[in-house]
C-alpha positions as CSV (number, residue, x, y, z in Angstrom):
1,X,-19.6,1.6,-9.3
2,X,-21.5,3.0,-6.6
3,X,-20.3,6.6,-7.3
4,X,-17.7,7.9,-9.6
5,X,-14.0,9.0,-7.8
6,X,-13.2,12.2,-7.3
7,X,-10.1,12.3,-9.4
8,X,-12.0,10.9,-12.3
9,X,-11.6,14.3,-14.0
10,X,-7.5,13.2,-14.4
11,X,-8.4,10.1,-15.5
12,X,-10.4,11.2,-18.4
13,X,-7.4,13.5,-19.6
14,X,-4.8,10.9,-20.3
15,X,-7.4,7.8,-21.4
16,X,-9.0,7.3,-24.5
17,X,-12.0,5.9,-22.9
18,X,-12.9,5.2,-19.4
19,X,-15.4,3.0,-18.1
20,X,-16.6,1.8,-14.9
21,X,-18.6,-1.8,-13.3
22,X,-20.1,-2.2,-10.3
23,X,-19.1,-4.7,-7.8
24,X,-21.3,-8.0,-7.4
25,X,-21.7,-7.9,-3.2
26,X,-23.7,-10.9,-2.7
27,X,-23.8,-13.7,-1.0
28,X,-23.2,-16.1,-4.0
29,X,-19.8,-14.5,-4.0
30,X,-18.7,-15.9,-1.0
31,X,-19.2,-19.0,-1.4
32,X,-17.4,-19.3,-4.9
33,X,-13.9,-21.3,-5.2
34,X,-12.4,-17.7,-6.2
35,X,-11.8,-15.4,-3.8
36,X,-14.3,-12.7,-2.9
37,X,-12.7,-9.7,-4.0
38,X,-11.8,-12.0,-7.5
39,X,-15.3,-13.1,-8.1
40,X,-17.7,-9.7,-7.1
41,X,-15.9,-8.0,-9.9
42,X,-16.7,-10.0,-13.1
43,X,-18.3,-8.8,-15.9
44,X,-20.0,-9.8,-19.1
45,X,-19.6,-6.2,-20.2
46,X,-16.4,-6.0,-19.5
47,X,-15.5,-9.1,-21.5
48,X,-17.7,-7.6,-24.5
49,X,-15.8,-4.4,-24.8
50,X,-12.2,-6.1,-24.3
51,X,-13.7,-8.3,-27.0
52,X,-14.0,-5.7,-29.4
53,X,-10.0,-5.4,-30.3
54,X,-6.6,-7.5,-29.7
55,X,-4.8,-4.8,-27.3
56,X,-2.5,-6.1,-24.7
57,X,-4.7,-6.0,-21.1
58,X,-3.0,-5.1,-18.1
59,X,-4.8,-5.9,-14.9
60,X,-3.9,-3.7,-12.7
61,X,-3.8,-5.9,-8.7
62,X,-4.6,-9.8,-8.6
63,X,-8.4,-8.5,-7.8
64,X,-9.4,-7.7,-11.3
65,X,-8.5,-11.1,-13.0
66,X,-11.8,-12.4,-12.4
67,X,-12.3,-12.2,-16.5
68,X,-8.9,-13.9,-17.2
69,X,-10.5,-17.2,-18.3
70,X,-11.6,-15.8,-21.0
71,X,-8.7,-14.1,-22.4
72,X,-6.2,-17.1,-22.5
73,X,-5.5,-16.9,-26.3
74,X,-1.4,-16.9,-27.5
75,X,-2.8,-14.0,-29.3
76,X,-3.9,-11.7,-26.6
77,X,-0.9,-10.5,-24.5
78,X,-2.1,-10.3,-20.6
79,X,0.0,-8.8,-18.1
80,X,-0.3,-8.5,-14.2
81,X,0.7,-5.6,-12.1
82,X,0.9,-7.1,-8.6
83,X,0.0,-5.1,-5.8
84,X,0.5,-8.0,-3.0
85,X,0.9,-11.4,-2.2
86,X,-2.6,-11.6,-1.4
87,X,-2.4,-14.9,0.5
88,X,0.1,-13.1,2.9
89,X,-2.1,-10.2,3.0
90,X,-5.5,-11.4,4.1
91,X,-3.9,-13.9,6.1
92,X,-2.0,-10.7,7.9
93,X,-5.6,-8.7,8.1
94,X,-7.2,-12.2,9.7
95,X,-4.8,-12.4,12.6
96,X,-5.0,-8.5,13.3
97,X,-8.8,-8.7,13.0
98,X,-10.4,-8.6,16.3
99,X,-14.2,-9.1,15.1
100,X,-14.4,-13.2,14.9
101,X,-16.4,-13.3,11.7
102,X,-14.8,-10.7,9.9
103,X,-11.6,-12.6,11.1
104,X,-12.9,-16.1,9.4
105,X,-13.9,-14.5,6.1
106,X,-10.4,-13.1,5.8
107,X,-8.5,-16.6,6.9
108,X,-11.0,-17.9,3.7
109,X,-9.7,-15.8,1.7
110,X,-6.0,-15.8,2.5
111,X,-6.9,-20.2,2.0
112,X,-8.7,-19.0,-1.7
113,X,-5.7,-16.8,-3.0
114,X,-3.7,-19.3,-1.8
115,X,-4.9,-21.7,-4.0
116,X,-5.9,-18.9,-6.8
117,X,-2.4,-17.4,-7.5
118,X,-0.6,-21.1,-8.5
119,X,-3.6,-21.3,-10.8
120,X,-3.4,-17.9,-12.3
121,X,0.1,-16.6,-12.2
122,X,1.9,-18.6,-15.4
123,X,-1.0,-17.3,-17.8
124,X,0.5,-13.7,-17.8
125,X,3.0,-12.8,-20.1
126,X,4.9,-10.9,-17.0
127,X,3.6,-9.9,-13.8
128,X,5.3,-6.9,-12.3
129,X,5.6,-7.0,-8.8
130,X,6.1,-3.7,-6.3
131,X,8.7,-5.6,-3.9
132,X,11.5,-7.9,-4.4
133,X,10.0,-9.9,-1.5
134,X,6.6,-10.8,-4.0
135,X,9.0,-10.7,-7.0
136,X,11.3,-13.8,-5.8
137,X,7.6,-15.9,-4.6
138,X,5.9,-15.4,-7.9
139,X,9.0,-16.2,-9.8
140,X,8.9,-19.6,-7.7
141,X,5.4,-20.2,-9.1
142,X,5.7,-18.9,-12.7
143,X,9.2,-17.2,-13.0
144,X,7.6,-14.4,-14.8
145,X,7.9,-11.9,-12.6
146,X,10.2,-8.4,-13.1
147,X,10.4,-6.2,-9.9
148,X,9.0,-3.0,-10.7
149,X,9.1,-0.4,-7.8
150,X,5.3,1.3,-6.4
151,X,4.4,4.4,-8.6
152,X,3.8,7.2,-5.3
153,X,3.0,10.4,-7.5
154,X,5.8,12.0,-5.8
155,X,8.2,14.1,-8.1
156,X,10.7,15.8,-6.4
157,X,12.1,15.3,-2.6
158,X,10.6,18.3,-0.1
159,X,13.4,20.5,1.0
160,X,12.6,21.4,4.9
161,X,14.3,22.7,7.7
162,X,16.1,21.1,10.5
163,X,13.6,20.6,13.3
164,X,9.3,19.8,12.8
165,X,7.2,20.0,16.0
166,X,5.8,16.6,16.5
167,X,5.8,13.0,15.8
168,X,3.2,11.7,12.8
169,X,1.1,8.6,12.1
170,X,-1.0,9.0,9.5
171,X,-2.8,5.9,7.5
172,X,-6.4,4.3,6.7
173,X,-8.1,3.1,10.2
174,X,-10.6,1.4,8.6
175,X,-7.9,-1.7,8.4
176,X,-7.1,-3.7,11.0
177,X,-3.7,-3.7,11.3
178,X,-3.3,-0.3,10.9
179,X,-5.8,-0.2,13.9
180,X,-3.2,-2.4,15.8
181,X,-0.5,-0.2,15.1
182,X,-2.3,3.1,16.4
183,X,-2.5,1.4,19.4
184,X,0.9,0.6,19.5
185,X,2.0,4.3,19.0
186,X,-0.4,5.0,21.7
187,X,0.5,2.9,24.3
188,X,4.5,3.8,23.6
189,X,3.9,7.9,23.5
190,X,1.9,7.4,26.6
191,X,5.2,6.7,28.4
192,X,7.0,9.7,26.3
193,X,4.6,12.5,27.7
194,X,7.4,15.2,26.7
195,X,6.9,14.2,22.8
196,X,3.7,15.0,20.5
197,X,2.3,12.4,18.5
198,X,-0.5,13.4,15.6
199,X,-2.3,10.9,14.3
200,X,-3.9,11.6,11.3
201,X,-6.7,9.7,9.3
202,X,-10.2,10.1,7.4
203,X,-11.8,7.6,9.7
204,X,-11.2,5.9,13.0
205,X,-11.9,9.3,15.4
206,X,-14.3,7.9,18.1
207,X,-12.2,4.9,18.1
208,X,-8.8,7.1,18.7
209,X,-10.5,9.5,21.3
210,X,-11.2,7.4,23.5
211,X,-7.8,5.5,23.6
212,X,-6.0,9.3,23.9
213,X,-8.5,10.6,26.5
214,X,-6.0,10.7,29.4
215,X,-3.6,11.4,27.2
216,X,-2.4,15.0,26.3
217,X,0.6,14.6,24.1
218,X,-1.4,12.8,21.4
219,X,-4.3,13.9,19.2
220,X,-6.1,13.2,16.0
221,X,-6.0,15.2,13.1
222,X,-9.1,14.5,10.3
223,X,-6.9,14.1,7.4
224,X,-10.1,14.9,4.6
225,X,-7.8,16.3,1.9
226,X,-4.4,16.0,0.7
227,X,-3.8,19.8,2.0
228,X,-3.8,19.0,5.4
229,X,-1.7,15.9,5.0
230,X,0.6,18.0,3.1
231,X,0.6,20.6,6.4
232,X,1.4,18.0,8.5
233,X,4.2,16.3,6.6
234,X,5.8,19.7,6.7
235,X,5.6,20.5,10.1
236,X,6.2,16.7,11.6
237,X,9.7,16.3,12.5
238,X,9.2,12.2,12.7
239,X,7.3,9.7,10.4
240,X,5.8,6.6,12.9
241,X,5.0,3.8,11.3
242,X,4.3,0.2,12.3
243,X,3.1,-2.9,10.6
244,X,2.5,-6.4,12.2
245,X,3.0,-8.4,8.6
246,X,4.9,-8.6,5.8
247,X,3.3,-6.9,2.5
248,X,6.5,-5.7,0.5
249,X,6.9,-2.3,0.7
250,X,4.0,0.3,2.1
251,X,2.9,2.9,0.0
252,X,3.1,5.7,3.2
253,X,6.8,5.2,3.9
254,X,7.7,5.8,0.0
255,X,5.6,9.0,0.5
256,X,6.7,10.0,3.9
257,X,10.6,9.6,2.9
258,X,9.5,12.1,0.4
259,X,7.8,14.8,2.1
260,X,8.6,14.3,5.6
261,X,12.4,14.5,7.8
262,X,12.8,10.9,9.6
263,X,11.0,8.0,9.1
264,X,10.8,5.4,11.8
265,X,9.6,1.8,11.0
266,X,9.3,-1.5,11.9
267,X,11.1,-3.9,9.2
268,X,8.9,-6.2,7.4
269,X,7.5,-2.5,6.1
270,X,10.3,-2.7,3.3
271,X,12.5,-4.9,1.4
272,X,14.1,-2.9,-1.0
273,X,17.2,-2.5,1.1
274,X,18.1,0.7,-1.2
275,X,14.7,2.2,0.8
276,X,15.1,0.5,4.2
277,X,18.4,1.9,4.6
278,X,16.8,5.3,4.5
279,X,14.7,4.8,7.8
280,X,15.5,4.1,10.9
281,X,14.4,0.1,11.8
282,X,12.8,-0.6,15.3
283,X,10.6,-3.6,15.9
284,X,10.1,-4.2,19.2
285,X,8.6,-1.8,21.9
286,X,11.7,-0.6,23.9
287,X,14.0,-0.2,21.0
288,X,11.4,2.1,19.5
289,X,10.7,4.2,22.6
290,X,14.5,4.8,22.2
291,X,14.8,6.0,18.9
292,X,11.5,8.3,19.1
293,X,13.4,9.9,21.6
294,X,16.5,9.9,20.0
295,X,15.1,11.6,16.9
296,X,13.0,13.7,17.8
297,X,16.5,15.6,19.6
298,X,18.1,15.1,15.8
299,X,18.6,17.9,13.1
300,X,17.1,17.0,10.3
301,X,19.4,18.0,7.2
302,X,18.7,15.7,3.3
303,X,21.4,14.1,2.1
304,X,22.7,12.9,-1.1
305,X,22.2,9.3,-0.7
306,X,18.6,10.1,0.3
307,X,18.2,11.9,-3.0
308,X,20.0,10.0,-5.3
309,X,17.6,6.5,-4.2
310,X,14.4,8.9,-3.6
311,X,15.1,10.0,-7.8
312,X,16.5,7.0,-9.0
313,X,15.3,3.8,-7.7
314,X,12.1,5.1,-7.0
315,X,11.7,7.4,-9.7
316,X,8.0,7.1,-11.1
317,X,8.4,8.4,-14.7
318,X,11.4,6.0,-15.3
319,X,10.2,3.0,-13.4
320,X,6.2,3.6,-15.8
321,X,9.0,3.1,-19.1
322,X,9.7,-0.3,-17.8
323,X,6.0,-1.5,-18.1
324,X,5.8,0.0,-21.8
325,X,8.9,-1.5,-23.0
326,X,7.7,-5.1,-21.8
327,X,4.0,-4.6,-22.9
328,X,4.9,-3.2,-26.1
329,X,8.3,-4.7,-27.4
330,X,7.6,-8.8,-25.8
C-alpha cells in the first residue's frame, strides 16, 4: 500500500497479524480478461503466507479474489463476503460518468464482472451478501448465498430532540453518482429557498461552490473527521439522500437512521423492506420537493419500531455471529 490507514492502530488490537500489498496500477491490468480492480491486487506474497496454514479465507468484497485460483482445494474452506453486485455497480457508475473515457473503462468493467462472477461465485463455500436484492442474484448463479446485513459500527440509536436546523447530504464526491445526486439536491433546494441544505463531504468543494453560488440556503461543510459529521447528524433535522441505481442497501442511510431524525430517500437505496419502511421514499423530483417540505415542519420523536429493527435486524455484534457459525461449524 501506498500508505498505511489511519485506523490501522484498531486493526492491530483485535488481529494476530496484519499485513498489507500494494496495488499493481498498470497498464497490463487493463487489458486482462479479469476485471481491473480483480487483477491490480494479486500477489505472490500473498499466496506464500496463506500457503503457510489450512485456515478458512474469507475475502472480504469480490475485489480481493484475484488469488482464488489458487486456493480451490476441498480442503481449504473459502468464503465471500459480498459487498455488491459489481456488474450492477460499475455499469451504474458508467452511465452516471460524465468524462467519456472514464465512462468506457467502467462499461468494461461492468462487461468483465459480468462474466467474472458466473465464473467465480460456486467455488465459495458461502458468500454472504449485504442485501436480499444480491442475495436472491447470486443464489441464481451458485445458490450459496446467506443474506447477511452491512456491519455500520453503530451501537446504540442517538436519542435527539424534536426539531434539527437544516437539511443534510453528506457522502464521497469523488463518485459519480453521488456527484449526480448533489446536483439533484441542488437544483430542488434552489426552489425551497426557506429550507437549509448542508452538504457535507471530504472532497468535491470547488465543484459544489460553484453550483451554490447564487444560492444562499445551501452550503458545504468539509467533513475531514468523524467529529464534525457527528455535529452535523445532531443538529440536521432531515437526512437527503439520492441514488440513480440499484446497489442493495447504502452504507449512509444505515448510519443516518442511526444518528440522525428523518431520512428521506429515493428507493432503489434499500431492499430490506424492515429498513425502507423506516424512511420516507421519494423518487421523482416533485414528490420530493414535497416531502422536504413536509418534514422539515415534522417533530421528530424515535419510536419503538425504529428501535426494535435499528437493534435487531441490523444489529452488528449479532449479525458478525452469523459469519463465525458458518465459517467455523460448515
Amino acid at each position: 500500500m501506498d500508505e498505511i490507514p489511519a485506523d490501522f492502530s484498531v486493526l492491530k488490537k483485535i488481529t494476530e497479524e496484519v499485513y498489507f500489498y500494494k496495488r499493481k496500477k498498470k497498464f497490463w491490468s487493463y487489458i486482462q480478461s479479469k476485471p481491473f480492480s480483480v487483477h491490480s491486487r494479486f500477489s505472490k506474497e500473498m499466496i506464500h503466507r496463506l500457503y503457510q496454514d489450512d485456515f478458512p479465507i474469507l475475502f472480504e468484497g469480490l475485489q480481493t479474489t484475484a488469488i482464488l485460483s489458487h486456493f480451490e482445494s476441498k480442503s481449504r474452506k473459502l468464503f465471500l463476503r459480498l459487498h455488491n453486485n459489481e456488474e450492477k455497480y460499475y455499469e451504474g457508475v458508467s452511465k452516471s460518468e460524465k468524462n467519456n473515457l472514464k465512462k468506457g473503462i467502467y462499461w468494461l468493467e461492468s462487461i468483465k464482472y459480468k462474466h467474472y462472477q458466473k465464473s467465480v461465485f460456486n467455488q465459495f463455500e458461502t458468500i454472504f451478501t449485504l442485501s436480499e436484492t444480491e442475495n436472491n442474484e447470486v443464489n441464481l448463479i451458485s445458490n450459496n448465498s446467506t443474506y447477511v446485513p452491512v456491519f455500520h459500527g453503530n451501537e446504540t440509536v442517538a436519542q435527539l430532540n424534536e426539531f434539527g436546523h437544516f437539511a443534510l447530504y453528506h457522502g464521497d464526491l469523488r463518485i459519480s453518482d453521488n456527484q449526480r445526486a448533489v446536483e439533484f439536491l441542488i437544483n430542488i433546494f434552489k426552489e425551497l429557498p426557506e429550507h437549509k441544505l448542508v452538504i457535507a463531504s471530504k472532497s468535491g468543494e470547488s465543484s459544489v461552490l460553484k453550483q451554490i453560488k447564487n444560492a444562499p440556503n445551501i452550503s458545504f461543510v468539509p467533513a475531514d473527521d468523524q467529529k464534525t459529521l457527528d455535529k452535523l447528524f445532531e443538529e440536521s433535522h432531515l437526512h437527503v439522500l439520492y441514488s440513480f441505481q440499484q446497489s442493495g442497501t447504502k452504507l449512509k442511510v444505515i448510519n443516518s437512521l442511526f444518528n440522525g431524525r428523518f431520512c428521506l430517500i429515493s428507493s432503489n437505496m434499500v431492499d430490506d423492506k424492515n429498513v425502507l419502511e423506516l424512511c420516507s421514499i421519494a423518487n421523482e423530483k416533485a414528490t420530493y420537493k414535497e416531502k422536504i417540505h413536509y418534514l422539515m415542519k415534522q417533530p421528530y420523536s424515535l419510536d419503538d419500531k425504529r428501535s426494535i429493527v435499528l437493534n435487531s435486524v441490523l444489529n452488528t455484534i449479532e449479525n458478525a455471529k452469523q459469519l463465525e457459525k458458518y465459517i467455523f461449524t460448515l
